[in-house]
N, C-alpha and C positions, 0 to 999 in steps of 0.2 A: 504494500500500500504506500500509495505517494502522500506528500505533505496535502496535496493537489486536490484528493477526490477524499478527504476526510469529511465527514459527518459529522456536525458538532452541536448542539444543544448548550443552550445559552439560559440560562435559567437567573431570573433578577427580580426583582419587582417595579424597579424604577422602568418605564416606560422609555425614557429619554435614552436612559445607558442600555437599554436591551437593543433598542432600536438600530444607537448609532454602532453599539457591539456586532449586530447584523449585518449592518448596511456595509462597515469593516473587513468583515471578515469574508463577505460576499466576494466585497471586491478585491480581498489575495486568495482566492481562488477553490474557498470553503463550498461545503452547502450548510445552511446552519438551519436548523430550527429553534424558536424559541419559546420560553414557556412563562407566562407570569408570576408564578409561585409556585410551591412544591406540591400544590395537589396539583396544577395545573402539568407539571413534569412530570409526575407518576401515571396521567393518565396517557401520555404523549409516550412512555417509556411499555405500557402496554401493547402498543403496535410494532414499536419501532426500536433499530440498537444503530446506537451509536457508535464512532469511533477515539469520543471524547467528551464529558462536560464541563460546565464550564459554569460555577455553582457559585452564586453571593449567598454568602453567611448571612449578613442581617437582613433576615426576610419578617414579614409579619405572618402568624400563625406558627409553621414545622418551619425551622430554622435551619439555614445551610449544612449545619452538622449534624444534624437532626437526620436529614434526608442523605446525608453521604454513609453515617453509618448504617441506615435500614438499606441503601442501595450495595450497601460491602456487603450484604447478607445472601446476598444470589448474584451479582452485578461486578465483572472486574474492569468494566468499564475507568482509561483512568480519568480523575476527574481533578480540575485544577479549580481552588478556592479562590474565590475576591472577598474580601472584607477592609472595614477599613480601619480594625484592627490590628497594627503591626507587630507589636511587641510578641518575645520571643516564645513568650509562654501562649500566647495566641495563636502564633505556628503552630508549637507542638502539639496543641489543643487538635487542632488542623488533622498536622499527620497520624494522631490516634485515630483517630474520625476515620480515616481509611484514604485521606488524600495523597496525591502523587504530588503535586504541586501547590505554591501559595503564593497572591499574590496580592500585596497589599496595595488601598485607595489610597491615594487616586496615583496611579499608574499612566505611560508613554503607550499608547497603544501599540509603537513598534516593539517594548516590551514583551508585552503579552504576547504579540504574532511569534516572537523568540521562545518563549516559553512555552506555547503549545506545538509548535514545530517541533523542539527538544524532547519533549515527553513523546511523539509520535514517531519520534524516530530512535527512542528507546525502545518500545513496544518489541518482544520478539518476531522475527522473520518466521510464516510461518513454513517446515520445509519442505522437502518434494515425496510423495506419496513411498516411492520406491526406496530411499534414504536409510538405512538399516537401524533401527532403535537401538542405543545406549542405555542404561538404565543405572541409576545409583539407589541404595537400598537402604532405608534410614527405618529398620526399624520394621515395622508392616508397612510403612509410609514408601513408593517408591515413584522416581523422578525421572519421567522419561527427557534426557539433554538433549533431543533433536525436536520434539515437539513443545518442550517447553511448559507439559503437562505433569501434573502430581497425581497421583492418585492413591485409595490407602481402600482395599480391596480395590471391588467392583465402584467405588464410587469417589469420582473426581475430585479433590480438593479443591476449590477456587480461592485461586491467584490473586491478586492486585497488581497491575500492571510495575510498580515498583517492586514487588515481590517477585516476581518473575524474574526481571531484570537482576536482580540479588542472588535468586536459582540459579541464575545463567553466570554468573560475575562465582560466586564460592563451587558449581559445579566446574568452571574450568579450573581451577586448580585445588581438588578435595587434598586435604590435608596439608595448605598450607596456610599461614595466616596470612590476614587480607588490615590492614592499617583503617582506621576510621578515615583517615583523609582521603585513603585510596578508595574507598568506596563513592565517600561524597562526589570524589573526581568523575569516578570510573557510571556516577550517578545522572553526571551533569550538571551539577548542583555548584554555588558557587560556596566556595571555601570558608572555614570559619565554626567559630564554637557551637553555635547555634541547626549549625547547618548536622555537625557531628553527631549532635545531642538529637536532631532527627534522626539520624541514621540510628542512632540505641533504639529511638523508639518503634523503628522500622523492624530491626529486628526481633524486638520485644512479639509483634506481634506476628511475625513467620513462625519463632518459638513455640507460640502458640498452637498452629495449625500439625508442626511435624515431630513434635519432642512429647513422650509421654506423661513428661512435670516437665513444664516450660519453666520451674526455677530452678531445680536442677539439673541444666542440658545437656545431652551425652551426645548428639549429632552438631548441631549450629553452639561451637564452643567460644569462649572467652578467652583469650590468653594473653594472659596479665604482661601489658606492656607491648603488645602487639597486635594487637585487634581482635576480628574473630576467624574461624577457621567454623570448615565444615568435613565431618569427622565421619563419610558413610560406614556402614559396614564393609 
């Protein structure tokens, strides 16, 4: 998928900023749909999938983070936040929620075109049917590296586009550690403590999905002074 022919969902309340966010985005080369609040998104998301959204926090009724983590619940949709909260503990808030990106108001709109081009072009490539599957074993939990899918039996794990990205970044090198910085890099993310303290929270929540006690982790490990490392069977 090109930057080109993405599908993007624009969900705001302001009329003004949804409009001219469409009129925008139309014109680099998007198709966007937009929705005026989160019911009006849930019922737009019943037909239709996206290949990104693009969600304000402060909505009136179900709040931007409100609707990213009921959409983390079946949706790995990634979706990048606007709010015009910036502070750092506002992010982190953010990336719990299940966001891949954040971007604080009021924003350059060549900005933003940067930023969801980035995240789009993190997205796993998906590969060619005949491809021979790889597989790493964490457990019951296993990772197919060429499809960039989890699964733990018969039934799929779902991803978060940054999670994914993360599968693919500690599957190519299992059992080596991986540096905070070098993830943020290796993320897209621009550099810094804040950015770093995302990235724990990121992995906090993969922990969750492939570790049988996500506080004591025997596969996605810790190692003191060196980042983290992913430890299959």
């Amino acid at each position: 998928m090109s930057d080109f022919d993405a599908h993007l969902l624009v969900v705001d309340d302001d009329e003004r900023i949804r409009t001219l966010l469409q009129k925008f985005l139309i014109r680099n080369g998007f198709l966007v749909t937009a929705a005026r609040d989160a019911q009006h998104a849930r019922r737009i998301l019943t037909g239709l999938d996206f290949d990104m959204i693009i969600l304000d926090v402060m909505m009136p009724g179900e709040d931007g983070l409100s609707l990213c983590r009921s959409l983390r619940e079946t949706k790995t949709t990634p979706i990048l936040l606007l709010t015009a909260r910036g502070e750092t503990d506002a992010r982190i808030e953010g990336f719990e929620a299940g966001a891949d990106d954040y971007l604080p108001k009021p924003f350059e709109p060549k900005e933003l075109l940067l930023r969801i081009n980035a995240v789009l072009r993190r997205m796993p490539d998906t590969p060619a049917e005949d491809s021979m599957p790889k597989i790493l074993h964490l457990g019951d939990i296993r990772y197919d590296l060429e499809r960039g899918e989890m699964w733990q039996g018969q039934d799929i794990v779902r991803l978060t586009g940054t999670e994914m990205l993360l599968m693919k970044i500690f599957s190519a090198q299992p059992g080596n550690p991986i540096s905070r910085a070098k993830l943020v890099e290796e993320l897209g993310r621009d550099r810094g403590q804040a950015q770093e303290r995302a990235v724990d929270v990121q992995i906090t929540r993969l922990r969750r999905k492939i570790e049988s006690d996500p506080k004591q982790p025997r596969y996605l490990q810790t190692v003191r002074g060196a980042g983290y490392m992913l430890a299959p069977d």
